[in-house]
MOPAC internal coordinates of N, CA, C and O (Angstrom, degrees):
PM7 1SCF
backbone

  N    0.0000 0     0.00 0     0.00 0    0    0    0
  C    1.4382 1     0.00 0     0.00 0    1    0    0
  C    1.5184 1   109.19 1     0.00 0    2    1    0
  O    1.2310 1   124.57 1   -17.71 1    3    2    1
  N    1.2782 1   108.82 1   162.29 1    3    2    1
  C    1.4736 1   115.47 1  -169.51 1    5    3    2
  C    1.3566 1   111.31 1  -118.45 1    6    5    3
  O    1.2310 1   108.22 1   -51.43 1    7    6    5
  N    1.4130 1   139.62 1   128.57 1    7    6    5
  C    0.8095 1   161.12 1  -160.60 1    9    7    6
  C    1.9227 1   103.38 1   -63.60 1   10    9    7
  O    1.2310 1   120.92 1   137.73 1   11   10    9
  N    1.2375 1   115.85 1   -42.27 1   11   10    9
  C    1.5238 1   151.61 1  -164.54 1   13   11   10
  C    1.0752 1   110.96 1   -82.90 1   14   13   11
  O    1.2310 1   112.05 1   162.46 1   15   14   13
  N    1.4888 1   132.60 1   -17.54 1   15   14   13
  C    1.3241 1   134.59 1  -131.54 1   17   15   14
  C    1.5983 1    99.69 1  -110.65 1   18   17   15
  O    1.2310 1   109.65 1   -66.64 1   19   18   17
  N    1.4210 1   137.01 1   113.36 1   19   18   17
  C    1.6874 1   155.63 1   174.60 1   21   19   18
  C    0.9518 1   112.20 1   -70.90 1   22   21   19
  O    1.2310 1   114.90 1   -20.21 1   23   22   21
  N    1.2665 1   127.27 1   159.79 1   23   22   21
  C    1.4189 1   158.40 1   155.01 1   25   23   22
  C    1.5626 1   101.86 1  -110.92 1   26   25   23
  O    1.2310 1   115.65 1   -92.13 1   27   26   25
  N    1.5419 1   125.87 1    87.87 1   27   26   25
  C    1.4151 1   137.14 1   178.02 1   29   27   26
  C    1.3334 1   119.67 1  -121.02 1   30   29   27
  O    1.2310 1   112.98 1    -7.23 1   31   30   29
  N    1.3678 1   130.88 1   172.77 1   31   30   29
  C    0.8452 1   155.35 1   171.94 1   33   31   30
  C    1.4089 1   112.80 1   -87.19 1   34   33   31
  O    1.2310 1   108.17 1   -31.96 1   35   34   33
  N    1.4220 1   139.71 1   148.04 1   35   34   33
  C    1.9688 1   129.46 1  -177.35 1   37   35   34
  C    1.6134 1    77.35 1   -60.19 1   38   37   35
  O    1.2310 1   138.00 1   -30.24 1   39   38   37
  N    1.4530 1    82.71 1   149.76 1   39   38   37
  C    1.3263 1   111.83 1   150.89 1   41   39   38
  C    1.4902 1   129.43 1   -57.80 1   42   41   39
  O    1.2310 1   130.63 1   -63.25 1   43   42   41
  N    1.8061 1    97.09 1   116.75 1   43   42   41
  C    1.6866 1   109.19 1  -179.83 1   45   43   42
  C    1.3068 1   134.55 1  -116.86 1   46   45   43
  O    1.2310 1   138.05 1   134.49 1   47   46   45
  N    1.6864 1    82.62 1   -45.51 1   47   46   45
  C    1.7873 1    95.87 1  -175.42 1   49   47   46
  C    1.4760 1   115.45 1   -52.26 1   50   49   47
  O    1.2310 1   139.27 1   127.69 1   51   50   49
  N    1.5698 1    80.23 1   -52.31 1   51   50   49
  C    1.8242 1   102.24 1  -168.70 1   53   51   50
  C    1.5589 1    92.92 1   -88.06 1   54   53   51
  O    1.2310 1   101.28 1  -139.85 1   55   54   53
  N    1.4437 1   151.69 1    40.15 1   55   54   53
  C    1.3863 1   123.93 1  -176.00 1   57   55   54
  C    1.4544 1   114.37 1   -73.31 1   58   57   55
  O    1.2310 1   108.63 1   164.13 1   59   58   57
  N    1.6522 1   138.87 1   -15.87 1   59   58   57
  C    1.3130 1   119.78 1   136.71 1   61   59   58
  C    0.9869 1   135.30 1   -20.11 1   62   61   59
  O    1.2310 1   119.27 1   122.42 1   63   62   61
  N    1.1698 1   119.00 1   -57.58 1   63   62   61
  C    1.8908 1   122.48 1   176.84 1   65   63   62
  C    1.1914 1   104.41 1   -64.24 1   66   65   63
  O    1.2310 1   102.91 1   148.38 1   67   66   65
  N    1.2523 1   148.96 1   -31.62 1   67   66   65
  C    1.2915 1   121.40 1  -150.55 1   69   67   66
  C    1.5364 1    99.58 1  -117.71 1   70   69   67
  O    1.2310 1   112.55 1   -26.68 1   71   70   69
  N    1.5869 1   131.66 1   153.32 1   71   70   69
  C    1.2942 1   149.08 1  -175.60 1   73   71   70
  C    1.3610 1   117.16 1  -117.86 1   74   73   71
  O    1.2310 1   105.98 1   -76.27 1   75   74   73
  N    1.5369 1   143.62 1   103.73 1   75   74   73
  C    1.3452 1   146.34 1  -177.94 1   77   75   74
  C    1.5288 1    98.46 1   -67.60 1   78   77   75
  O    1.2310 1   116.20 1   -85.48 1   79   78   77
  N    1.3468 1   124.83 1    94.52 1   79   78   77
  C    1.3565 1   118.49 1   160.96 1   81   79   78
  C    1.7095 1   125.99 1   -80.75 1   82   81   79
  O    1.2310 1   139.45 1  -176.70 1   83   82   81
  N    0.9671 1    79.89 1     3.30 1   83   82   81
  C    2.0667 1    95.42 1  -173.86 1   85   83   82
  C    1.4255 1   135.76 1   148.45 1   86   85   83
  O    1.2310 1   124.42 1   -53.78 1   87   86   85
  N    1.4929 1   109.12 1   126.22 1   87   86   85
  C    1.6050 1   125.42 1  -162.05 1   89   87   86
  C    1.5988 1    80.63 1  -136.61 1   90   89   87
  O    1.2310 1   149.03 1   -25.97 1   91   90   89
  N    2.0872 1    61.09 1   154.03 1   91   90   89
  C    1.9636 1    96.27 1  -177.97 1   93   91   90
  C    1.3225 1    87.05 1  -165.41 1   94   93   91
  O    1.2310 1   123.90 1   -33.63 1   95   94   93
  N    1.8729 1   110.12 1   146.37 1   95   94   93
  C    1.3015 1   132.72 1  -143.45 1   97   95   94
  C    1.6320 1    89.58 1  -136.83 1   98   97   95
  O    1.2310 1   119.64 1   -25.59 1   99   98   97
  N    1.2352 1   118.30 1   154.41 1   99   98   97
  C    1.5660 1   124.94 1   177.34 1  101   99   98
  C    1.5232 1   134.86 1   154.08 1  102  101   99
  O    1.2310 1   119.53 1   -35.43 1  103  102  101
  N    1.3045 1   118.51 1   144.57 1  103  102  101
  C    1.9425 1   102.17 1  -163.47 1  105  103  102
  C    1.5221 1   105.96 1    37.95 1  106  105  103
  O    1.2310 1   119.81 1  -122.57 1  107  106  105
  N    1.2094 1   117.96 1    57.43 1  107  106  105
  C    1.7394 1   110.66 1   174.63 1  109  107  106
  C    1.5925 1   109.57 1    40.55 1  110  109  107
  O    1.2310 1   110.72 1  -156.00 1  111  110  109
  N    1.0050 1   135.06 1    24.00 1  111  110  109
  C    1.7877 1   129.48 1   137.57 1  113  111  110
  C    1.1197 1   120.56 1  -123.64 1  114  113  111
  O    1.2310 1   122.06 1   -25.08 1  115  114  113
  N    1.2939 1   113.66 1   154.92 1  115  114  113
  C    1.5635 1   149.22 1  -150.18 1  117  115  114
  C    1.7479 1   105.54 1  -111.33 1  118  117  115
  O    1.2310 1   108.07 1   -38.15 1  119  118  117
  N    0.9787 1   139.88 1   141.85 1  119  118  117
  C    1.4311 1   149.87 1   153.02 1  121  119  118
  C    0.8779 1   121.16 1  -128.34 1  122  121  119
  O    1.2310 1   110.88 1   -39.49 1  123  122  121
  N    1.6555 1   134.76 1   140.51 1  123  122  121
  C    1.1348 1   125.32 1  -156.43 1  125  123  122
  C    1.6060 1    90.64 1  -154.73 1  126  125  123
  O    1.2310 1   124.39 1   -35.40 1  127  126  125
  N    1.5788 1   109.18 1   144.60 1  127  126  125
  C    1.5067 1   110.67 1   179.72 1  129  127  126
  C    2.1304 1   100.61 1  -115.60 1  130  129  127
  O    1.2310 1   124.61 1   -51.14 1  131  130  129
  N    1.3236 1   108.76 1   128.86 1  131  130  129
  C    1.3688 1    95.42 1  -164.20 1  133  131  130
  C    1.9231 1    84.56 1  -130.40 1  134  133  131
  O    1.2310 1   129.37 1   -40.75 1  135  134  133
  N    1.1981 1    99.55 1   139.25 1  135  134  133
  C    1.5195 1   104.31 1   151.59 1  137  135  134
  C    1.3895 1   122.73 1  -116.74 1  138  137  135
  O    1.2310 1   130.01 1   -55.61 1  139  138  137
  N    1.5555 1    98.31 1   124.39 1  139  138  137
  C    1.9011 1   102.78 1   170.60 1  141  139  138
  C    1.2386 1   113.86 1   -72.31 1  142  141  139
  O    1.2310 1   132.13 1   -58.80 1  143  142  141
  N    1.6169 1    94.19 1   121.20 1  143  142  141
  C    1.8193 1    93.10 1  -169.36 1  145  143  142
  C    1.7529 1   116.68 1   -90.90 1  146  145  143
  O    1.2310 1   124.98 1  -170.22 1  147  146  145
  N    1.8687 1   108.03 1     9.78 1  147  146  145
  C    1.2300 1   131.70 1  -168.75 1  149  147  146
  C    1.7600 1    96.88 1  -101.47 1  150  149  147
  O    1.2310 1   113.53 1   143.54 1  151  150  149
  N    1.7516 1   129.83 1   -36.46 1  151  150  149
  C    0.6738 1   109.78 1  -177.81 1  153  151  150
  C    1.6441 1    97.61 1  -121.81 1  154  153  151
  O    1.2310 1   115.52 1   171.17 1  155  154  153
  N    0.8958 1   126.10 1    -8.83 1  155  154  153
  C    2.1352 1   132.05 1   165.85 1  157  155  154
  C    1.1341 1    97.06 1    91.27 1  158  157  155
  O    1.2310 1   116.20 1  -136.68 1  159  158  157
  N    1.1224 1   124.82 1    43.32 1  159  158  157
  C    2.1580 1   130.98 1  -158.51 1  161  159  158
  C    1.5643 1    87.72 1  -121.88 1  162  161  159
  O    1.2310 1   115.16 1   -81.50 1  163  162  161
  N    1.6770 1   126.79 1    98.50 1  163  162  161
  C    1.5930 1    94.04 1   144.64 1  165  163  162
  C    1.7262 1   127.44 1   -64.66 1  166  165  163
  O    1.2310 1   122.64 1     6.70 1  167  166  165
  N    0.9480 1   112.54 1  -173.30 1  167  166  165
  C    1.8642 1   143.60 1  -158.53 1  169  167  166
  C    1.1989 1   114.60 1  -171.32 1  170  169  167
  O    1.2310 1   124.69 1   -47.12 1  171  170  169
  N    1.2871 1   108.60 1   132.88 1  171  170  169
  C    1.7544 1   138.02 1   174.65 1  173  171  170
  C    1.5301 1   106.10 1   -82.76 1  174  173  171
  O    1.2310 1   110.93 1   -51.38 1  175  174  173
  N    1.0195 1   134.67 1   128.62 1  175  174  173
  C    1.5952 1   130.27 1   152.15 1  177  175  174
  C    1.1747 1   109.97 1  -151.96 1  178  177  175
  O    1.2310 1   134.26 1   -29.90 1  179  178  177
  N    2.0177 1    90.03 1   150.10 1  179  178  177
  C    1.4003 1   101.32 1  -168.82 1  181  179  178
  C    1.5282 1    78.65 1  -127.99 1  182  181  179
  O    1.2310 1   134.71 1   -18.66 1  183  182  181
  N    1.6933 1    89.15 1   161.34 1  183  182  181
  C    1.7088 1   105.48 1  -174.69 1  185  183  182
  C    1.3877 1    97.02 1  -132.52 1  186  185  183
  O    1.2310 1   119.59 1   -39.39 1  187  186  185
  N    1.9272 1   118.38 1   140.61 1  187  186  185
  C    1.1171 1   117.18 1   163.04 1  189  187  186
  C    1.7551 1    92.67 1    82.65 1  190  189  187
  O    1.2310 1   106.50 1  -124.72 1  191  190  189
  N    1.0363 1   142.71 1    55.28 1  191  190  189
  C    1.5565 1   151.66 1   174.91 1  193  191  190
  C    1.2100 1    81.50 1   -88.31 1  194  193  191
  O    1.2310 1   132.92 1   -42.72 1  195  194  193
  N    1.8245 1    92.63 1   137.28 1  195  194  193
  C    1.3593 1   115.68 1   132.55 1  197  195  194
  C    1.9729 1   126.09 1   -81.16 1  198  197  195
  O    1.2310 1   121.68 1   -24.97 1  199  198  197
  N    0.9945 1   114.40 1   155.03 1  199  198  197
  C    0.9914 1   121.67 1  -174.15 1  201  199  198
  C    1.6510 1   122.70 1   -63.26 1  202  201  199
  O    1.2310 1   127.54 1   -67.35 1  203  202  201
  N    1.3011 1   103.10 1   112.65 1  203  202  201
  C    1.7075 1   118.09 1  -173.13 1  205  203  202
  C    1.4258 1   109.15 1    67.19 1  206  205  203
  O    1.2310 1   127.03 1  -154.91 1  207  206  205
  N    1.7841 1   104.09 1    25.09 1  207  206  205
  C    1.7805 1   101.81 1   151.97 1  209  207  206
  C    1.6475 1   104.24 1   -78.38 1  210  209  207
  O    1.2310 1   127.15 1    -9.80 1  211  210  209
  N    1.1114 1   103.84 1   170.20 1  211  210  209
  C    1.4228 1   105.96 1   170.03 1  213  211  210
  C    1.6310 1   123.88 1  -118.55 1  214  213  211
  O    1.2310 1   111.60 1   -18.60 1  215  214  213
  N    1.2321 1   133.42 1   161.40 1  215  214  213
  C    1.6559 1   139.98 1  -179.47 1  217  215  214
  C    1.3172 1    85.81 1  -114.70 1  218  217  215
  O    1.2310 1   129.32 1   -41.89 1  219  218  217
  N    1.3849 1    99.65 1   138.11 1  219  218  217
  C    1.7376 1   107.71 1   161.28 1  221  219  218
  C    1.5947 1   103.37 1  -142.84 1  222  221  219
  O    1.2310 1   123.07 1   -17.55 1  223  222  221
  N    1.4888 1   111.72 1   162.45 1  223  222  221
  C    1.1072 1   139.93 1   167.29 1  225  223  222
  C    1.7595 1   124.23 1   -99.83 1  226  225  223
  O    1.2310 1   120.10 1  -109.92 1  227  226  225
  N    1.4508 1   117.42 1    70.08 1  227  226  225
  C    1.2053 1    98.87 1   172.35 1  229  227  226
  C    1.6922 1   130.67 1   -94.06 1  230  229  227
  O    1.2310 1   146.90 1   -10.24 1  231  230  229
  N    1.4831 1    65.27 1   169.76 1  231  230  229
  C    2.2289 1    86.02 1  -163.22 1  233  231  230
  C    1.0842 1   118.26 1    99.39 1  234  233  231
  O    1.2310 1   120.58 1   167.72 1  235  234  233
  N    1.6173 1   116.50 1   -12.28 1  235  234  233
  C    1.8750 1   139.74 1   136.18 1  237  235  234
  C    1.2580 1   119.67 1   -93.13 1  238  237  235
  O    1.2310 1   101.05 1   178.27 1  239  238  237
  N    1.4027 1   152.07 1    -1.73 1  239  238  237
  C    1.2562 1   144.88 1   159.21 1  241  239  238
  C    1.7437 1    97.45 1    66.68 1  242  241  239
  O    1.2310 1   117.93 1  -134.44 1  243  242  241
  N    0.7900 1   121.55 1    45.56 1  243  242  241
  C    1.5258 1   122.58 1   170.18 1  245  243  242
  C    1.8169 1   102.67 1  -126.70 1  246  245  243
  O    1.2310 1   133.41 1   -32.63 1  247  246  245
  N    2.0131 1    91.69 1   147.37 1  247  246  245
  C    1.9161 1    81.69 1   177.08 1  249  247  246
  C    1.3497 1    74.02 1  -158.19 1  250  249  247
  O    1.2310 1   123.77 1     2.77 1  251  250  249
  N    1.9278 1   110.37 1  -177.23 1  251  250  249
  C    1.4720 1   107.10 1   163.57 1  253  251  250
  C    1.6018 1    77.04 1  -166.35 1  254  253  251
  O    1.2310 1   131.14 1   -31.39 1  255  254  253
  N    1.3937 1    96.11 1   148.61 1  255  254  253
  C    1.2082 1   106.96 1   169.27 1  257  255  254
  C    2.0762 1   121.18 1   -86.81 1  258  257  255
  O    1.2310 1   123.89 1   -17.05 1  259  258  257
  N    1.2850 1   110.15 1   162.95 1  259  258  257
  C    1.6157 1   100.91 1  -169.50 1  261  259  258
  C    1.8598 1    91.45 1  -109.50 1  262  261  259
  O    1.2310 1   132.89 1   -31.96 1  263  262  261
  N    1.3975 1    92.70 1   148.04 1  263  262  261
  C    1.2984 1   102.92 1  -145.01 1  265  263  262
  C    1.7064 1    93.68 1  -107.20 1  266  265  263
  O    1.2310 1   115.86 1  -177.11 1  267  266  265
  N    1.7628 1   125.47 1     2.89 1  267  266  265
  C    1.5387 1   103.77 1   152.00 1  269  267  266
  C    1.7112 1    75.74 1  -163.93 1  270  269  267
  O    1.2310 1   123.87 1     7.89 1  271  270  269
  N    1.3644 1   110.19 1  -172.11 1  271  270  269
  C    1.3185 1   132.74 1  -162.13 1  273  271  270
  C    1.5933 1   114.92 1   -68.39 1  274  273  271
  O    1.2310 1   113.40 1   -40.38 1  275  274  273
  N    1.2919 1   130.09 1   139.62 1  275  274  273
  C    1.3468 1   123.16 1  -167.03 1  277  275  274
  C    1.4781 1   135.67 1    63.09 1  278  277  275
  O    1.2310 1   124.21 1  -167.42 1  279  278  277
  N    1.2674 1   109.53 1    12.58 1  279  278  277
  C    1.5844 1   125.24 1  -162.32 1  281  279  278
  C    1.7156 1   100.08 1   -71.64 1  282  281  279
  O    1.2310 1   121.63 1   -28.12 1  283  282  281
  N    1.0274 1   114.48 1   151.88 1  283  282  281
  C    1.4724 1   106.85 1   140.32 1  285  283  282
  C    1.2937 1   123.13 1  -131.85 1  286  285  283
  O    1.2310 1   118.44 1   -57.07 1  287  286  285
  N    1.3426 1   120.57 1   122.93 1  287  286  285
  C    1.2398 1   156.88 1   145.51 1  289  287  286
  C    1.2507 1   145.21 1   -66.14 1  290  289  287
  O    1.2310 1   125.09 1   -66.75 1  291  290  289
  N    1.6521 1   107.82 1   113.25 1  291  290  289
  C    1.8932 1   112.06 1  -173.26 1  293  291  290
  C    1.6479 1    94.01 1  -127.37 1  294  293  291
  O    1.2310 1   130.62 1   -33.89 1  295  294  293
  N    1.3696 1    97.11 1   146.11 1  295  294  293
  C    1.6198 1   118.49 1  -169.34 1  297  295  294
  C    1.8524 1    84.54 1   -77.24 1  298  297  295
  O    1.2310 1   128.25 1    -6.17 1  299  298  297
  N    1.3568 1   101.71 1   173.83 1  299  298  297
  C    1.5021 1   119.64 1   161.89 1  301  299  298
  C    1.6338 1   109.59 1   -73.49 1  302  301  299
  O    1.2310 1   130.80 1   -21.60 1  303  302  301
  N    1.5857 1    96.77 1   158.40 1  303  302  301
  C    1.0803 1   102.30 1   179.59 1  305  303  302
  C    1.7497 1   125.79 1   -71.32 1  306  305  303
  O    1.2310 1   127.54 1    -1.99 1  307  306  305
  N    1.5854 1   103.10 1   178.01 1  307  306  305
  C    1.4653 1   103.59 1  -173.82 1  309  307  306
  C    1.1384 1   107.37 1  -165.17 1  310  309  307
  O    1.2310 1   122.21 1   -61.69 1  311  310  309
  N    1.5396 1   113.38 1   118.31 1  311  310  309
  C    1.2470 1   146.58 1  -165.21 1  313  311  310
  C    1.5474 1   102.33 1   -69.79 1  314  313  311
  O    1.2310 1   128.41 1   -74.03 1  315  314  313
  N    1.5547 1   101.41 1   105.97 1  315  314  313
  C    1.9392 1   104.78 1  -158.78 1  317  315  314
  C    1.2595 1    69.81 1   -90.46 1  318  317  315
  O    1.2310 1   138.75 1    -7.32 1  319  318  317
  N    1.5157 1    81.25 1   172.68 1  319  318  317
  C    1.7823 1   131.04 1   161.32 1  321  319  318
  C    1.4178 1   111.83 1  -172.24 1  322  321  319
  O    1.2310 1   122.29 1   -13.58 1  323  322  321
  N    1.0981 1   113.22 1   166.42 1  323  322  321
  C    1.7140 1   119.77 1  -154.95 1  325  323  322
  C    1.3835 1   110.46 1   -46.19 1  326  325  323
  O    1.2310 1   128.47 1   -62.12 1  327  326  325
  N    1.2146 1   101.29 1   117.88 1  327  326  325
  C    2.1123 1   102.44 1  -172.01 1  329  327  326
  C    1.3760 1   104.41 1   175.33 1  330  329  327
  O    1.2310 1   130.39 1   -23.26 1  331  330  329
  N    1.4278 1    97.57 1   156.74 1  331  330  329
  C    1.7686 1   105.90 1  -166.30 1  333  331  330
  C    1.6487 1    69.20 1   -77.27 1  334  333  331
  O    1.2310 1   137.10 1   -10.11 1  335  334  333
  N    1.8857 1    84.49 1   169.89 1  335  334  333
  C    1.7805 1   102.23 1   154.42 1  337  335  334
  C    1.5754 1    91.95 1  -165.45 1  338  337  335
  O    1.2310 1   129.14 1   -18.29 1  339  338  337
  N    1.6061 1   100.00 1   161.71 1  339  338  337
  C    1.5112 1   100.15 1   159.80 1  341  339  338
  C    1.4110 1   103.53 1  -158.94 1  342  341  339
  O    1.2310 1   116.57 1   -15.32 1  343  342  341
  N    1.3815 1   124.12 1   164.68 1  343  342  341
  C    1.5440 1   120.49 1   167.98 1  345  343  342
  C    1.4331 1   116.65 1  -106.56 1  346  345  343
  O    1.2310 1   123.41 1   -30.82 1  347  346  345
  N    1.4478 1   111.07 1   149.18 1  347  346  345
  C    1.1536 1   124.29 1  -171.09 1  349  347  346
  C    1.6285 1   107.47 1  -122.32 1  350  349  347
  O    1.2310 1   113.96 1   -24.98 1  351  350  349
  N    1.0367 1   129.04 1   155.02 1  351  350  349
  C    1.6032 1   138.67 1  -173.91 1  353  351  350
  C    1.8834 1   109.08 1  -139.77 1  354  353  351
  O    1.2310 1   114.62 1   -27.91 1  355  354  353
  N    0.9608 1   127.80 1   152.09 1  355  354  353
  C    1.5169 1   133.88 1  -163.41 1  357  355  354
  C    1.1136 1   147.16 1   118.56 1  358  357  355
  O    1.2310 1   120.37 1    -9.51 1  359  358  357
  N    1.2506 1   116.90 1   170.49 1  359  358  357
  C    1.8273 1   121.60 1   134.15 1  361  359  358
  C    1.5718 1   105.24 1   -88.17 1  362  361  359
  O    1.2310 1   142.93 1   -21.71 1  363  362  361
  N    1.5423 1    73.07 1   158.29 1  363  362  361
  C    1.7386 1    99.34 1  -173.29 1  365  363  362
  C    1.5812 1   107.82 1   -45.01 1  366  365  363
  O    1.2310 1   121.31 1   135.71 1  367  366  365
  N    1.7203 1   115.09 1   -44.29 1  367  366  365
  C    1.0829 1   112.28 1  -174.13 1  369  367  366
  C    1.8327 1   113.92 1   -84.13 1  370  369  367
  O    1.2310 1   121.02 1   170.86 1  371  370  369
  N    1.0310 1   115.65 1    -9.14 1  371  370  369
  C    1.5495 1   123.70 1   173.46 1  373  371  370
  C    1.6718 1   114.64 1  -128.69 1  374  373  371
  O    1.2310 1   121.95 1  -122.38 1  375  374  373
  N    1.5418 1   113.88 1    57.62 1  375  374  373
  C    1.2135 1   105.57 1   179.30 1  377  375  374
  C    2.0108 1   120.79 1   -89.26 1  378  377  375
  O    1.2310 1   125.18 1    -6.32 1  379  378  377
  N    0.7613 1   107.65 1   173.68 1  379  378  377
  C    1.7775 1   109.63 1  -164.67 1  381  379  378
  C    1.5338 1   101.54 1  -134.40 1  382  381  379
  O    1.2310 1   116.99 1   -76.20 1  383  382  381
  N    1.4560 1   123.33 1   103.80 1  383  382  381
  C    1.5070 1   120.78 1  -174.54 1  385  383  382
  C    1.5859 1   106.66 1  -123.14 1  386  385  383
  O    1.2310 1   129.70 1   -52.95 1  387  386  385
  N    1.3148 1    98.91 1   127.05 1  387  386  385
  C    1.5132 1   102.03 1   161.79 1  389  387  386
  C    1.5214 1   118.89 1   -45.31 1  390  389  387
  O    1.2310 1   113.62 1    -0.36 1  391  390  389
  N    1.4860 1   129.68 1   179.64 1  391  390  389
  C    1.4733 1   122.18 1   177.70 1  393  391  390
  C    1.4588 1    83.44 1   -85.31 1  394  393  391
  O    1.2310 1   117.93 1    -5.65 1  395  394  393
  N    1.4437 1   121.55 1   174.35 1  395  394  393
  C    1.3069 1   138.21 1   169.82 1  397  395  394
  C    1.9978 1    97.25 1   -73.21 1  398  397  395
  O    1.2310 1   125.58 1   -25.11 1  399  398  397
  N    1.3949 1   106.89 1   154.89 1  399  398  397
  C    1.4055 1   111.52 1  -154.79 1  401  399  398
  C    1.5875 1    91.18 1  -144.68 1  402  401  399
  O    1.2310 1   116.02 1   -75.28 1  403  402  401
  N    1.1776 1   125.16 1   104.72 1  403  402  401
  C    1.5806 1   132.97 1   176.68 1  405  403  402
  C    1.4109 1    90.79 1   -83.33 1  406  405  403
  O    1.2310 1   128.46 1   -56.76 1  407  406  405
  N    1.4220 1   101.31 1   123.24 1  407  406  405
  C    1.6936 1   129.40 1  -178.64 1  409  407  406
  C    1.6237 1   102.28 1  -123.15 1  410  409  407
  O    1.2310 1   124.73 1   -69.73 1  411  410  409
  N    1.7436 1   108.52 1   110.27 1  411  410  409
  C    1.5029 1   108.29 1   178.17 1  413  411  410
  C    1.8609 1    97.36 1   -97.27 1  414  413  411
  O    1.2310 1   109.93 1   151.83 1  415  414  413
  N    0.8518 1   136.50 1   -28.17 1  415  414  413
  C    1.1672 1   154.88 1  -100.56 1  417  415  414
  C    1.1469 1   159.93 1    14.88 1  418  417  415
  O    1.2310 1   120.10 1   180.00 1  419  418  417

């Protein structure tokens, strides 16, 4: 778990900063791979969580679980460098993954 890691709303205020590099839809949740182009950090988010599914970030080892029903949840950021990544949203048995997303930067 990540120290960094929100319980937010999509990104609005700031939607300049942020870049949709990849969504995937399924069992009614959403995952979404976003890079902040203000701080160069990707983030995992899942939209519409069930409760104590988890969002993860792989190819960063970051996840967090959503802490009641419908939440949405993005892990902390992570200082890319050349590497697949993708986000995933779920339970183990109903998870929702973006395609993997080669990030050079």
């Amino acid at each position: 778990m990540s120290a960094g890691v929100s319980v937010v709303a999509a990104p609005s205020a700031a939607a300049a900063e942020w870049n949709l590099l990849a969504e995937a839809s399924g069992h009614g949740i959403t995952a979404r791979l976003w890079l902040n182009e203000h701080t160069r950090q990707l983030h995992a988010e899942g939209v519409n969580m069930p409760r104590l599914s988890t969002v993860r970030l792989d190819g960063a080892d970051l996840s967090q679980a959503s802490p009641h029903d419908g939440a949405t949840v993005r892990t902390g950021g992570h200082n890319w460098h050349p590497h697949d990544y993708r986000a995933c949203a779920g339970f183990i048995s109903e998870t929702v993954c973006t395609k993997w997303h080669r990030h050079n930067g």
